[in-house]
KETORVO-123590 format. One line per 5 residues: their letters; for each residue x, y, z of N, C-alpha, C. Coordinates in Angstrom, 2 decimals, decimal comma. Layout:
residues N
A) X/Y/Z/X/Y/Z/X/Y/Z ~ ...
***
This chain:
residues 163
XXXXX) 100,92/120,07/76,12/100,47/119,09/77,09/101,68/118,49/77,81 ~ 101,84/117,94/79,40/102,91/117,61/80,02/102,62/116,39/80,13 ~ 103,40/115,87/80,07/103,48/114,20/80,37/103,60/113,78/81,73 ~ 103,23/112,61/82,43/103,59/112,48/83,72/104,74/112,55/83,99 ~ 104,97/112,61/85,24/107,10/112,00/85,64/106,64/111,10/86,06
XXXXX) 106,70/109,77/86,55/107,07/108,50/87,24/107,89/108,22/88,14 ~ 108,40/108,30/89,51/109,58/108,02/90,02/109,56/106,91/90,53 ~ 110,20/105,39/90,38/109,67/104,40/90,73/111,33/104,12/91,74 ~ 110,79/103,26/92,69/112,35/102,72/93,41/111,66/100,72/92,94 ~ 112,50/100,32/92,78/111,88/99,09/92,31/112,42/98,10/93,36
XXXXX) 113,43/98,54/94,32/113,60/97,01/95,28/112,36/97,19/96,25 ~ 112,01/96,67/96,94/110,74/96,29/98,03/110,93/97,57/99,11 ~ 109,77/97,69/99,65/108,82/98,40/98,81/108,50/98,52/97,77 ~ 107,59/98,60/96,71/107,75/99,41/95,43/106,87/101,00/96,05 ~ 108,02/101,76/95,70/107,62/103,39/95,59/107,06/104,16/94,51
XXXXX) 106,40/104,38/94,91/105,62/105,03/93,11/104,87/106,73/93,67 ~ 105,52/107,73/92,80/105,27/108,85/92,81/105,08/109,12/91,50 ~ 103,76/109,83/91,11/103,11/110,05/89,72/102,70/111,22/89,82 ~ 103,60/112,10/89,01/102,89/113,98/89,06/102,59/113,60/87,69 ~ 101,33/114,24/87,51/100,36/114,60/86,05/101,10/116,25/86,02
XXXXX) 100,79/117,32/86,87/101,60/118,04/86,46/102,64/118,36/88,13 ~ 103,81/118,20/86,96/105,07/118,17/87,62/105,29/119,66/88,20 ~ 106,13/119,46/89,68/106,51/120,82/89,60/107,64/120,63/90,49 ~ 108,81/121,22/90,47/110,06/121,42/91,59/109,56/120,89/92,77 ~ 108,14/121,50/93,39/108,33/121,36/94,75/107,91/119,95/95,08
XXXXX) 106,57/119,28/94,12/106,35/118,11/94,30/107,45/116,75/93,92 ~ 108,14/117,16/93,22/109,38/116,04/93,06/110,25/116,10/94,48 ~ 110,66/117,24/95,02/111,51/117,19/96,20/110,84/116,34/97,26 ~ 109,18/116,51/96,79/108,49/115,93/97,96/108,83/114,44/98,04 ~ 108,64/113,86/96,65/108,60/112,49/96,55/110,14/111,99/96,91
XXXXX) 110,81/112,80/96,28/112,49/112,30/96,31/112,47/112,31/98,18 ~ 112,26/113,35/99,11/112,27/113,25/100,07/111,64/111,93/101,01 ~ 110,43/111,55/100,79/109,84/110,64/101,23/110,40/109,32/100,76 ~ 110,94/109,27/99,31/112,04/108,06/98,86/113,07/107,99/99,81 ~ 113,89/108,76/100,17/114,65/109,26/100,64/114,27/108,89/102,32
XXXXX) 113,70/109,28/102,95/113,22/108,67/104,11/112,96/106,90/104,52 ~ 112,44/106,37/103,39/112,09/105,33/103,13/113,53/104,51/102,90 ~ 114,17/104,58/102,23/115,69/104,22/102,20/116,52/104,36/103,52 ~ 116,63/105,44/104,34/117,61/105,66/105,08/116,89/105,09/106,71 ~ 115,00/104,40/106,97/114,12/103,93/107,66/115,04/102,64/107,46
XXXXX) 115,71/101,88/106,45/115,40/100,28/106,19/114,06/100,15/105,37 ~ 114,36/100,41/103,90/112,95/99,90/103,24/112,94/98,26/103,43 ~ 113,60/97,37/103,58/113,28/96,08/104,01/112,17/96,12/105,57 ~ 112,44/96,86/106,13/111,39/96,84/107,14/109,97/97,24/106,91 ~ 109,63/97,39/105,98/108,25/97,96/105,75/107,65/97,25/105,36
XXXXX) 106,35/96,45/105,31/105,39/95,62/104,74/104,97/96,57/104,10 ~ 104,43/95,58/102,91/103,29/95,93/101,55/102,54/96,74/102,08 ~ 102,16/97,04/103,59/100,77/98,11/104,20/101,47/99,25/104,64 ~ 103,13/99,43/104,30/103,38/100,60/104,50/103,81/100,72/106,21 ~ 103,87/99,75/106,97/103,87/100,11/107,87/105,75/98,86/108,51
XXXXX) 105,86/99,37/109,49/106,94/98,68/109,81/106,85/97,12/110,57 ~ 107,20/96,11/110,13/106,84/94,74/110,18/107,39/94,40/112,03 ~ 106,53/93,78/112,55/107,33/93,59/114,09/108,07/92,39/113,87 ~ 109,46/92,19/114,87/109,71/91,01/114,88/109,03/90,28/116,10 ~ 109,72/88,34/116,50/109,18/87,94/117,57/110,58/87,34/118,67
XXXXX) 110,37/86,98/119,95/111,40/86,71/120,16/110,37/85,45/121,09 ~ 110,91/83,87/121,31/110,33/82,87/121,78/111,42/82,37/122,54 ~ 110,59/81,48/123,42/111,50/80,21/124,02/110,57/79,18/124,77 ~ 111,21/78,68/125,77/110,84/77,67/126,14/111,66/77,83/127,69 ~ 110,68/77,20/128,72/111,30/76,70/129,81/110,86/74,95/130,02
XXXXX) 111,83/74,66/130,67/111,84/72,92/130,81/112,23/72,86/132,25 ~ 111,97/71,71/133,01/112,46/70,66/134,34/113,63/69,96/133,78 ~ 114,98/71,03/134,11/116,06/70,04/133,95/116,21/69,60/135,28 ~ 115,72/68,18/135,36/115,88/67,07/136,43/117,11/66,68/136,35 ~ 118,09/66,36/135,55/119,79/66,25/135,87/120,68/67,29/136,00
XXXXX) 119,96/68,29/136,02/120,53/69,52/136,02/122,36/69,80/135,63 ~ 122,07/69,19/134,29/122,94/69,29/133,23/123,11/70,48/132,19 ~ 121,95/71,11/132,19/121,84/72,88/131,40/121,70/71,69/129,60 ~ 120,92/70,27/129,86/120,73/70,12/128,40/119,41/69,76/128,42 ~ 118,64/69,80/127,67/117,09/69,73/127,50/117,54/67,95/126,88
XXXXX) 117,52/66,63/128,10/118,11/65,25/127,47/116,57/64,98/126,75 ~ 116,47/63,56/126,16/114,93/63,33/125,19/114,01/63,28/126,21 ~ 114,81/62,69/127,37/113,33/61,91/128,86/112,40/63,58/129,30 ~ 114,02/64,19/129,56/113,50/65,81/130,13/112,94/66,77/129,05 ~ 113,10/66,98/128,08/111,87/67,64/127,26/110,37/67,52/127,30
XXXXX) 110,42/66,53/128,11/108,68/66,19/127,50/108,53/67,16/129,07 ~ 109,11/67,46/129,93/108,63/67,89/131,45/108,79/69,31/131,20 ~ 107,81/70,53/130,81/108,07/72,01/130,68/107,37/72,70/131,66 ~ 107,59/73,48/132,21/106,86/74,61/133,15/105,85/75,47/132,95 ~ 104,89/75,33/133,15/103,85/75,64/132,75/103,40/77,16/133,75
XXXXX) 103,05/78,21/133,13/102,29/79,81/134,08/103,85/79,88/134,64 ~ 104,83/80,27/134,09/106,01/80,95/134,33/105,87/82,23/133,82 ~ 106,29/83,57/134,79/106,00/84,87/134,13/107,76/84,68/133,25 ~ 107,68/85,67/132,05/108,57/86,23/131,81/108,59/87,26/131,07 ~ 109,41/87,97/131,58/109,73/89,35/131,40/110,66/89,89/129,89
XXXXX) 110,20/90,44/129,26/110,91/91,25/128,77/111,39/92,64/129,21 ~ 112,69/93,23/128,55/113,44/94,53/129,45/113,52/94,87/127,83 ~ 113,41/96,44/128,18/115,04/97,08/126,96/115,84/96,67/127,39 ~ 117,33/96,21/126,69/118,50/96,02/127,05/118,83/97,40/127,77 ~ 119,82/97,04/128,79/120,56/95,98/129,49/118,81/95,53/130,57
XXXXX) 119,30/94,12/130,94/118,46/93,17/131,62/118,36/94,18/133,34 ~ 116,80/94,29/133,44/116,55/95,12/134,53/115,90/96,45/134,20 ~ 116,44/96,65/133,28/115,71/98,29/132,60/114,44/98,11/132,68 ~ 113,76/98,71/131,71/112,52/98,97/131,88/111,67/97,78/131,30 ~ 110,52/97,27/131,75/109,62/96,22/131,29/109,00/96,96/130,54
XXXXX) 108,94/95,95/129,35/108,45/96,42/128,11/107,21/95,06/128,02 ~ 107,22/94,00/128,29/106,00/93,03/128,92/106,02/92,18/129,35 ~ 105,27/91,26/129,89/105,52/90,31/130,75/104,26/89,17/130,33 ~ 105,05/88,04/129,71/104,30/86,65/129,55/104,13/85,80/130,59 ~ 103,16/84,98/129,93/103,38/83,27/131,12/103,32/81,98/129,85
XXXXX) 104,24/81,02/130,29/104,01/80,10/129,62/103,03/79,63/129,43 ~ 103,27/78,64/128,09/102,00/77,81/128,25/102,26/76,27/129,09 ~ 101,29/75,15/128,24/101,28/74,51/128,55/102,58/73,33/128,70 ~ 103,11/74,26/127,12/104,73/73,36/126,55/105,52/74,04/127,02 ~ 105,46/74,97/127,89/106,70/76,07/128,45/107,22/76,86/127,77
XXXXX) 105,96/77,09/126,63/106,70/78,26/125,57/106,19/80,06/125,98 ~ 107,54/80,39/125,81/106,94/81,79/125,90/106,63/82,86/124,40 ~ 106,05/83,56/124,18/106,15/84,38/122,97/106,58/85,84/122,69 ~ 107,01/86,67/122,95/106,59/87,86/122,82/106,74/88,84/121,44 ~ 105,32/89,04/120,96/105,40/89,23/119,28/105,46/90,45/118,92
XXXXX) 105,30/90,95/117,89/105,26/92,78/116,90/106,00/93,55/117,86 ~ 107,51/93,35/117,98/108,39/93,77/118,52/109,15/95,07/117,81 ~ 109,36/95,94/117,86/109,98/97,22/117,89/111,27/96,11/117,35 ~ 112,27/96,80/116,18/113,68/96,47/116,38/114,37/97,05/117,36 ~ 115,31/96,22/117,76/115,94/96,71/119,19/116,73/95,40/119,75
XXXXX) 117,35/96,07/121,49/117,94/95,36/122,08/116,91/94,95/123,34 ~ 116,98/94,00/123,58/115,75/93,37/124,41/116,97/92,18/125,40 ~ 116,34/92,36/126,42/116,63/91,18/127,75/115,73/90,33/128,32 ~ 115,43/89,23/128,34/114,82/88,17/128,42/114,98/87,33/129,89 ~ 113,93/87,51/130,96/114,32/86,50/132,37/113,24/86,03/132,59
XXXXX) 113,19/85,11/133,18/112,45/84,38/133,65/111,84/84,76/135,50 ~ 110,98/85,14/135,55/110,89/85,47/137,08/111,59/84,93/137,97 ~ 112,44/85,37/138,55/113,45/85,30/139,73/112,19/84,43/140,45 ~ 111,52/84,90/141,27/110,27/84,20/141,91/110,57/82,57/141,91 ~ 111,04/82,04/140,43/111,27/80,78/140,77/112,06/79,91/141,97
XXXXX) 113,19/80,60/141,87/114,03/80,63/142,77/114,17/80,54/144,19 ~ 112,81/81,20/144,49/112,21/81,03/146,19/111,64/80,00/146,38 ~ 110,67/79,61/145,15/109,86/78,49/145,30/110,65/77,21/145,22 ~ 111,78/76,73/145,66/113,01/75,86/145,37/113,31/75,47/143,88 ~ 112,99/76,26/143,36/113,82/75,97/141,61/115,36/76,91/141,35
XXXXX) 116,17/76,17/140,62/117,41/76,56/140,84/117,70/76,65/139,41 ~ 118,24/77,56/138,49/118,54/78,03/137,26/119,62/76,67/136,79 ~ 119,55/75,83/136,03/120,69/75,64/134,91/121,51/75,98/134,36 ~ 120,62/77,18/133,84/121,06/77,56/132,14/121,03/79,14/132,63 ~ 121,89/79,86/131,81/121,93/81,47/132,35/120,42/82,07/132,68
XXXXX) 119,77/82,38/133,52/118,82/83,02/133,99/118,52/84,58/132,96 ~ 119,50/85,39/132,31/119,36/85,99/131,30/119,55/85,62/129,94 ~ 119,02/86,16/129,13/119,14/85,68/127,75/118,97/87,46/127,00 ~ 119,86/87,78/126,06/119,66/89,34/124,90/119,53/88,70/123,80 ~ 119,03/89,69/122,85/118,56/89,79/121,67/118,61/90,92/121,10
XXXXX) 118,94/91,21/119,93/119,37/92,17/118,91/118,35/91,73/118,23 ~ 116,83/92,48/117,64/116,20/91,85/117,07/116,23/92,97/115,67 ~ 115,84/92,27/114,77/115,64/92,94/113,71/114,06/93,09/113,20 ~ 113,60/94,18/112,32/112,02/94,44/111,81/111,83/92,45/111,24 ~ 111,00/92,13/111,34/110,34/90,94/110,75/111,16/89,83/111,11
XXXXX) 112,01/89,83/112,25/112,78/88,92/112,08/112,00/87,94/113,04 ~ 112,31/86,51/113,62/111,87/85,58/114,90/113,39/85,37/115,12 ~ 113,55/85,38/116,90/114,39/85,24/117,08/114,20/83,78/118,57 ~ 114,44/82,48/118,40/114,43/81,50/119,11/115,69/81,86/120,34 ~ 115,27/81,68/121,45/116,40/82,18/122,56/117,01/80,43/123,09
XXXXX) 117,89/79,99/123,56/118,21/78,86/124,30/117,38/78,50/125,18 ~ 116,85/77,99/125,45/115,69/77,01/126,61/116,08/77,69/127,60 ~ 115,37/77,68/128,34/115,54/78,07/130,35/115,44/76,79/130,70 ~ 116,83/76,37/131,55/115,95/75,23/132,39/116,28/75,37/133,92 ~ 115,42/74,59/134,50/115,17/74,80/136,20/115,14/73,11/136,58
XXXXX) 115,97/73,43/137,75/115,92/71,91/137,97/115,11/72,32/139,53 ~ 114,00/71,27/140,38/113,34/71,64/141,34/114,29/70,80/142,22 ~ 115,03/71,75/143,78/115,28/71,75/144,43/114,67/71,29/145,65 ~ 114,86/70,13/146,81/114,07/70,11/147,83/114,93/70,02/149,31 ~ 114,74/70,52/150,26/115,24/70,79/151,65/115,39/69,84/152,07
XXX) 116,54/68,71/152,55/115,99/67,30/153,46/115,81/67,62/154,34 ~ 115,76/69,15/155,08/115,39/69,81/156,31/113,91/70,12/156,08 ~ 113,35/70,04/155,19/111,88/70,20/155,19/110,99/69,01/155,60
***
């Protein structure tokens, strides 16, 4: 009678391969798929086996002193239905999606691929007399499961005394 083999990897994930009867080719199998699983980032994998997304957030605000600091008075004033864009890195590449704020000027964009990502705020503002603060781009290096908080956008609103 043969005994099982067991091949267990015990950091997270737990991997578990159980031959009742063992044979060369089914161990290569398991060692292989261990093996895959290790050289993937087994930290990236949730309990369902599948690869965990990260998120990347922010916020846009009315910097009215247009100081590039979110002061206590100017926080409470955020921009509300602002598109923003995500890119693959470098900023301009390809749109990968496009949010709108909410009500608090937060943006979200969630179950993110690890990767390099570029972050803008619709240029569009800019016509409508809003004038950037704070760098108009923002990158991110994100990691599987990670949240990654970006620096505020802020816009201070511009007006024509020729208007």
């Amino acid at each position: 009678m043969k005994m099982p083999i067991w091949l267990i990897a015990k950091e997270p994930p737990v991997f578990i391969c159980k031959f009742n009867h063992p044979s060369i080719k089914g161990i290569l199998i398991c060692l292989g798929l261990l093996l895959i699983l290790i050289l993937s980032g087994c930290s990236s994998i949730g309990a369902s086996g599948v690869q965990e997304g990260g998120t990347i957030t922010g916020r846009v605000w009315l910097d009215e002193n247009a100081d590039a600091e979110c002061d206590d008075c100017e926080c409470e004033f955020y921009l509300e239905d602002i598109p923003i864009r995500l890119y693959e890195a470098p900023c301009g590449g390809l749109i990968v999606k496009t949010v709108m704020t909410d009500a608090e000027g937060i943006f979200s964009f969630p179950d993110l691929e690890p990767g390099s990502y570029c972050v803008m705020p619709n240029v569009k503002l800019i016509c409508e007399g809003y004038q950037a603060t704070t760098p108009i781009t923002q990158t991110a290096e994100l990691n599987a499961g990670e949240t990654i908080e970006l620096d505020w956008f802020g816009f201070d609103h511009h007006f024509d005394v020729n208007e």
